[in-house]
N, C-alpha and C positions, 0 to 999 in steps of 0.2 A: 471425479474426472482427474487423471491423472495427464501428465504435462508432453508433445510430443520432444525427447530431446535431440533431433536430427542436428543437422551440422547448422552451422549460425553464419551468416552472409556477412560481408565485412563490410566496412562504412560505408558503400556507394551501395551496394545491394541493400542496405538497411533502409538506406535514405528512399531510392525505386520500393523498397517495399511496402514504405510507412504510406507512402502517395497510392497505393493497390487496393492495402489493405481498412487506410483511414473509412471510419464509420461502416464500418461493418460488426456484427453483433460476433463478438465467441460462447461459448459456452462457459458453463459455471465452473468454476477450480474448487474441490473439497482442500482438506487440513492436507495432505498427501502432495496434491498438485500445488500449494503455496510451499511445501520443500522443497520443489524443483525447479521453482522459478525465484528464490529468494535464497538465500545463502542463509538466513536466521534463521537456530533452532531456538528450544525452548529453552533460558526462559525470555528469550528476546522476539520471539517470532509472534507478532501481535494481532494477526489477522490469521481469522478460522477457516473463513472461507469468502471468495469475490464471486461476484455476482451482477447482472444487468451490465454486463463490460461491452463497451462500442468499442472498435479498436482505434486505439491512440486517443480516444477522446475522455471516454467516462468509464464511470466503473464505480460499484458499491461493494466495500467490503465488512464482514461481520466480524465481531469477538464476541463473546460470551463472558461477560466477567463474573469470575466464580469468587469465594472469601477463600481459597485457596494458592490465590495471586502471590508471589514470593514479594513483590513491595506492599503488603499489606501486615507484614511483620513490623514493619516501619516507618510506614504511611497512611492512615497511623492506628499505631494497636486497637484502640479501644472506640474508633471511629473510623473506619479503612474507607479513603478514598482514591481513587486513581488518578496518580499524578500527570499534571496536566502536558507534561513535554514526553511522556508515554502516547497520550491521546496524541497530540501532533505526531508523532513518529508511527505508530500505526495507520495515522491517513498517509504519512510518507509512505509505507510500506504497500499499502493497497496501490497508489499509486506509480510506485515502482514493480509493481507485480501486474498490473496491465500492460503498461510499456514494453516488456518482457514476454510476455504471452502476448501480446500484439506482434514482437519481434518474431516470434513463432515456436520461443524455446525456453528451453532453463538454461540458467546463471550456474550451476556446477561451478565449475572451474573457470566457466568463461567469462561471465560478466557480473558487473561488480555494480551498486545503487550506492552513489554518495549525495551527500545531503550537501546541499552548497548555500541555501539559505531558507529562512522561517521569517516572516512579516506579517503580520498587520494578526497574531494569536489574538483570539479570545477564548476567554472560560467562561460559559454560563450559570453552570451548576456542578455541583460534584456529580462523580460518576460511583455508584460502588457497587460491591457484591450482589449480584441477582438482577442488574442491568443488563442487557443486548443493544451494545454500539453499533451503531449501522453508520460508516464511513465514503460519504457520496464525494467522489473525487473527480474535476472535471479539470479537462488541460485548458491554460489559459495562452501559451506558445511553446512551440518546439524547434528547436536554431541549433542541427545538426544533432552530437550525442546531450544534448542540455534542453530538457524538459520541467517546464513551469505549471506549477495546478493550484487549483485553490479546492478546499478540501473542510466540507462542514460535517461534524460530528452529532450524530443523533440518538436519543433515547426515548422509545416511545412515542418519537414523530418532534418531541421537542430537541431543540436546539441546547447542545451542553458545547459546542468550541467550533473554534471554525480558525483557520489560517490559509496563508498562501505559503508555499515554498516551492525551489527550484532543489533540482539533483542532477547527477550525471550518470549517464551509462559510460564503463571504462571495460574494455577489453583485458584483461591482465597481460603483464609482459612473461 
């Protein structure tokens, strides 16, 4: 499923739409549609595909970790695990890729996902080659362009990290 990218409402039409559109289901986004709702390519773009997304609220996003991963060159050679502030930033990213497709569009040129803060991380276990992260992100407040989630990371239904962080949606100038 690819992203629709119409024109994008400005702060008071975001805010009316988030109140519209809040829990309602969208559809699934492939590798395709997370390009047009995220500005990261490869090898920074960490989420394959989202899925089960209510809008504004929740949303699960997938990776596929292959031994391919450019930080497994040294992270670490002879034991490759996925470094643990990668895992947080792929839940950011799922998380900032609902809010976006909830807004109803892609980030192109328009909108931009900063990370403003990361609390309460854990790692439960290493993650490596030949896992499928499944990234269940749920918002815990949203106070204008500044949304809050906590965001638990899974493999095989067990629990490998879990954090809370906030981000901003910014308009570019």
């Amino acid at each position: 499923m690819t992203v629709d990218t119409a024109a994008q409402p400005d702060q008071q039409g975001t805010e009316t739409q988030a109140a519209e559109q809040a829990g309602k289901p969208l559809p699934d986004v492939d590798a395709k549609g997370m390009m047009q709702l995220l500005p990261h390519r490869y090898p920074f773009l960490l989420v394959d595909r989202l899925i089960d997304q209510v809008a504004f609220e929740s949303a699960t996003g997938i990776k596929n970790i292959t031994a391919s991963e450019p930080w497994f060159q040294g992270h670490f050679p002879t034991n490759p695990v996925m470094p643990g502030v990668l895992i947080v930033e792929a839940m950011a990213q799922a998380a900032g890729a609902l809010v976006v497709h909830s807004l109803g569009g892609a980030t192109g040129a328009r909108r931009m996902v900063y990370f403003m803060s990361v609390e309460n991380a854990r790692f439960r276990r290493p993650v490596t080659p030949g896992d499928t992260l499944r990234f269940e992100v749920k918002r815990i407040q949203h106070r204008k362009n500044v949304y809050r989630f906590s965001g638990h990371a899974r493999v095989e239904g067990q629990l490998v990290a879990e954090a809370v962080f906030s981000a901003m949606i910014m308009e570019p100038e």
